[in-house]
N, C-alpha and C positions, 0 to 999 in steps of 0.2 A: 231085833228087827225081824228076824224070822218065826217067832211068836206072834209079833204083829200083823205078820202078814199069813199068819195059819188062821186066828181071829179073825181079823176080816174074811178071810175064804168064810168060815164055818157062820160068819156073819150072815155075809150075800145069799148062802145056800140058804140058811131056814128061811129069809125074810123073802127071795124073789124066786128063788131056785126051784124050793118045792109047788109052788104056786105054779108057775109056768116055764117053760124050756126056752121061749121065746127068749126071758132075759138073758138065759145062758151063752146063747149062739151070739145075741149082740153085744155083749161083755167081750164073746172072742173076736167078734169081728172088729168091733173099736179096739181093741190091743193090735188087731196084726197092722189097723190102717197108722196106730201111731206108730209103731215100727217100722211102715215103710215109708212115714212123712219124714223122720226122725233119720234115715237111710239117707235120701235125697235132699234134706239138707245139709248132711255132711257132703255129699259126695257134690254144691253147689259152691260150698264153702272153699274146696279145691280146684275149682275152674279153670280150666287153663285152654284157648282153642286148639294148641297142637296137640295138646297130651290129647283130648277128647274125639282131633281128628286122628289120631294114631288109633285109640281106641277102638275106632268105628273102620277100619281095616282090617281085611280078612286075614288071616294067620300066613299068607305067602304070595307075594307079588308076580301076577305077571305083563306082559310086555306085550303090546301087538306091535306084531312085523312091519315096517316102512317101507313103502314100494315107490321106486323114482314112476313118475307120470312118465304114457307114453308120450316121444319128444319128437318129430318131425322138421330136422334143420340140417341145413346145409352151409358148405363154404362154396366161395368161387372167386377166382383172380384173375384179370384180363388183360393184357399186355400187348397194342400194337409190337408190330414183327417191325414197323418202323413208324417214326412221329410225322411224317409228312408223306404225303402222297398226289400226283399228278389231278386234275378234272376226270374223273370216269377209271383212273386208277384201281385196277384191286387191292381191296384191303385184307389183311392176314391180322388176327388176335391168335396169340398163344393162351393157352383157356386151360386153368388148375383149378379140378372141384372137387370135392371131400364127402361126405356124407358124416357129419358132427351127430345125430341124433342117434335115438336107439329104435329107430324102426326103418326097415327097409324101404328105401324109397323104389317104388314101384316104375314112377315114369319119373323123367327130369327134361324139361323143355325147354330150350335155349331160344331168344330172340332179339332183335336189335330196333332200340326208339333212338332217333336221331330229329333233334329240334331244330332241322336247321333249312332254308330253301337250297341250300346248296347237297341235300341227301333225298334220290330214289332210290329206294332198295330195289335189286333186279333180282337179285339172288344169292342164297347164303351155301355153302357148301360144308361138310368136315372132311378131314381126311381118316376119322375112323371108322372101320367100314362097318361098325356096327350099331354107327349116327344113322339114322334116318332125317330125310327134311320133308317137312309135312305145315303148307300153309306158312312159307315165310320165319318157320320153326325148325331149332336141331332136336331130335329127341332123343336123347342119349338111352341105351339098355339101361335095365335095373343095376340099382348101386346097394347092397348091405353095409349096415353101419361099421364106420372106421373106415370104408373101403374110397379111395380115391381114382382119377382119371384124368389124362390130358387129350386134347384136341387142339388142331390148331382151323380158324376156323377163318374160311374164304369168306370176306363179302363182294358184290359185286354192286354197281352201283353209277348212277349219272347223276349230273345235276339236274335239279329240279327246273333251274329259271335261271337266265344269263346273271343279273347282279344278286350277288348272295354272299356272307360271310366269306372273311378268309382262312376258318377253321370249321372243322366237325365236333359240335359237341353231342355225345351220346349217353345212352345207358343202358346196358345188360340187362334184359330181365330174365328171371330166373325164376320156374314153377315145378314144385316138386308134389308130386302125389303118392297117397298111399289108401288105397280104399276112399274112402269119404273124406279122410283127411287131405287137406293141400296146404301148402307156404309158398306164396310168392314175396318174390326180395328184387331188389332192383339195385343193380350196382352202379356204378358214374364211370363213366370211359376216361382214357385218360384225351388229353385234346389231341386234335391230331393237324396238324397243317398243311393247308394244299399249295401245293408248287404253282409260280406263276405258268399261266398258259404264254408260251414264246413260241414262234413258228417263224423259222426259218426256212424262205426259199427262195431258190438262182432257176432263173430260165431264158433263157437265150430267141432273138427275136433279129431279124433282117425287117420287118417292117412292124410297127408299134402294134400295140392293141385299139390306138387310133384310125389304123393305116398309114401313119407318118412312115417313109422309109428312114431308116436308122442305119445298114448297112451299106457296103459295095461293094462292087465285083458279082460277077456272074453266078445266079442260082437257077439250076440245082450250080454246084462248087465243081469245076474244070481243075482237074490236074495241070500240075505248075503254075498256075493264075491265083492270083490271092482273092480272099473274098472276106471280108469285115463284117461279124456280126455286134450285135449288142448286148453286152450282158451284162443284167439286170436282177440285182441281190435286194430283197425283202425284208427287215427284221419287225416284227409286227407283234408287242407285248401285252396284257392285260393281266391284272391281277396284283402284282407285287412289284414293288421297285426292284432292279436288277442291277448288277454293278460289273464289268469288264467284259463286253461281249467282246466275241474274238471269230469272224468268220475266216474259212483259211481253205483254200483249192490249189488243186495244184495242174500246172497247163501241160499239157504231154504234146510229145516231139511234133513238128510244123506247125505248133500254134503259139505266138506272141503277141503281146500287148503292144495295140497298135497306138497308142500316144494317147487315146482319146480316155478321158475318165471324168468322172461329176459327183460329188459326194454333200449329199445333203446331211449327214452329220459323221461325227469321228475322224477318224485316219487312216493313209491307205501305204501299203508298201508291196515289196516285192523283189523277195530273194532268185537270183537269177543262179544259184548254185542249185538249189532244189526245188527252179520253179514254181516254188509257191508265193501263190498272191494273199497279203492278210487285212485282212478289214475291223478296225478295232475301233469300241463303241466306250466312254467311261462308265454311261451310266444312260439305264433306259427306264423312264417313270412307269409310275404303275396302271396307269393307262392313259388308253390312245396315243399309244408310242409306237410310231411307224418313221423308219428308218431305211433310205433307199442309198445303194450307191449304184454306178453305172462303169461300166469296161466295154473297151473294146478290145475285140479278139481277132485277130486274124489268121488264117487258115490257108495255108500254101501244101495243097493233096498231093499225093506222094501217085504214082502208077502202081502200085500195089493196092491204095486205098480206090482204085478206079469197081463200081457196082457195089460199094457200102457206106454207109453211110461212115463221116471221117469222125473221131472222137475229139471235142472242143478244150472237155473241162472233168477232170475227174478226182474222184478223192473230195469230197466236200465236208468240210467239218463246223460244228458248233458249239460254242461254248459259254455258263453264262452265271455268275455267284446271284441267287435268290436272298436277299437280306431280310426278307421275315422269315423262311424257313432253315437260313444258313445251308441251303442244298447245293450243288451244281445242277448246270441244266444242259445239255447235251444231247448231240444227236447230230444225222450226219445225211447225207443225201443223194441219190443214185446221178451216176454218170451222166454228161451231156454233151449230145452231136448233132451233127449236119442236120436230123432228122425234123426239127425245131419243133416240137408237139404243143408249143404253148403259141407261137405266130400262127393264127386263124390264116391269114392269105398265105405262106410260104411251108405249112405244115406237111411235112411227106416230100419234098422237093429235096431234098438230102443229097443221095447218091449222086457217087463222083462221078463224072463224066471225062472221058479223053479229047471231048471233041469232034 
């Protein structure tokens, strides 16, 4: 074989070689090109894509670092201080908020949307004194991430229009800033229910708001001489059905019930151990429920009571179960005598006279 292939050489050279160089250099160049067809088919024959993509990787791996996006968020939780509240009542939220993200919240602006004709906002207060209010806004200081805060936060507030919802439904908005970035979020309130409007009042009258006289006996009121007035209890409800009203006074020394009484709803009694007179109602609907009872009182003036006016009726109290908000309702009512401030003709004729 290797004979053979010294012949051929000694062949090629006398026949092409010495003639011209040109065959030499393309004798070498078709050899290297069959070498490296001959190369790359081998190396197709072993194909494999992972081997080839392992291949084609540089001799050591490396890794680019992951960076969390900057994140701008918050929490917050709001919590009436109580679930029901009076018409024009202030409201109090207990207020828990967090800063969840990783960048500093710069401002954080609290405020309150209320969907209802029964909500004017008047005014929002905190008690942290480092809240500012700005435009119907709390603006809490800056908060760093992880870092939390409470407030507890006043609203102030009337109704918008007489008939309106018997509940507050709201919702927290919340806007957090930090340079150009901002998140606003909007939380749901919890409901909050308004206590029936009940007004209770007693006022005493010698002649009507007609001018009908209702009394007798001498006005201004003569020591020793009796004098009969009228007195005239109100219960007047709107809003919520109401269940066991219970009005209750009690009569101080020379003054007793003079027989006369008129009760246009409920029942009437009267402990003569503690002088108290009670006026008790089962149930009072949810509106235009007006409720009157009438008394007469009589007043026999003492000569110590002679140049003041004598006291009628004192201690006045009310009471009353709200059955949509399960509240009580209570409240109570200033003193009442001779002076009669509510009789237009007999008003200021009070004081006792000797005669």
């Amino acid at each position: 074989m290797y004979k053979k292939i010294i012949h051929w050489w000694h062949g090629r050279r006398e026949r092409f070689y010495h003639r011209s160089r040109w065959h030499l250099v393309l004798d070498i160049s078709l050899s290297i090109l069959v070498v490296l067809l001959a190369g790359i088919a081998g190396r197709l024959s072993f194909y494999h894509p992972a081997v080839i993509s392992a291949l084609n990787l540089p001799n050591h791996q490396t890794t680019t670092p992951t960076t969390t996006a900057d994140k701008l968020d918050f929490k917050v939780e709001a919590e009436p201080v109580k679930s029901a509240a009076a018409i024009s009542e202030n409201i109090v939220f207990n207020i828990n908020y967090e800063n969840t993200g990783n960048l500093k919240i710069e401002k954080l602006a609290l405020s309150l949307k209320f969907d209802s004709a029964a909500f004017q906002l008047l005014d929002l207060k905190a008690d942290s004194k480092q809240a500012a209010a700005a435009k119907e806004q709390i603006v809490l200081p800056p908060l760093a991430p992880g870092e939390s805060g409470h407030l507890a936060l006043t609203v102030k507030w009337q109704p918008g229009q007489k008939d309106f919802p018997r509940s507050l439904q709201g919702r927290l908005q919340v806007q957090a800033e930090n340079g150009e970035k901002q998140t606003i979020k909007e939380f749901i309130l919890p409901e909050i229910k308004l206590i029936s409007d009940l007004q209770v009042r007693a006022d005493l009258y010698y002649n009507s708001p007609q001018g009908d006289q209702l009394g007798i006996g001498p006005i201004p009121p003569v020591v020793g001489l009796p004098t009969t007035y009228w007195l005239i209890i109100k219960a007047a409800n709107s809003g919520n059905e109401l269940h066991n009203l219970l009005v209750s006074a009690r009569l101080p020394a020379g003054v007793e019930l003079s027989g006369s009484q008129s009760l246009l709803a409920g029942k009437f009694s009267y402990n003569k151990d503690s002088r108290r007179l009670i006026w008790q109602i089962n149930s009072l609907s949810a509106k235009d429920g007006s409720y009157i009872s009438n008394f007469g009182l009589t007043l026999i003036p003492r000569k110590d009571q002679a140049g003041k006016n004598a006291l009628l009726l004192e201690d006045l109290q009310y009471q009353a179960d709200d059955a949509w908000t399960g509240t009580e309702i209570s409240g109570q009512q200033e003193d009442l005598d001779s002076s009669l401030p509510a009789d237009r003709l007999n008003r200021g004729r009070g004081l006792v006279i000797t005669e």
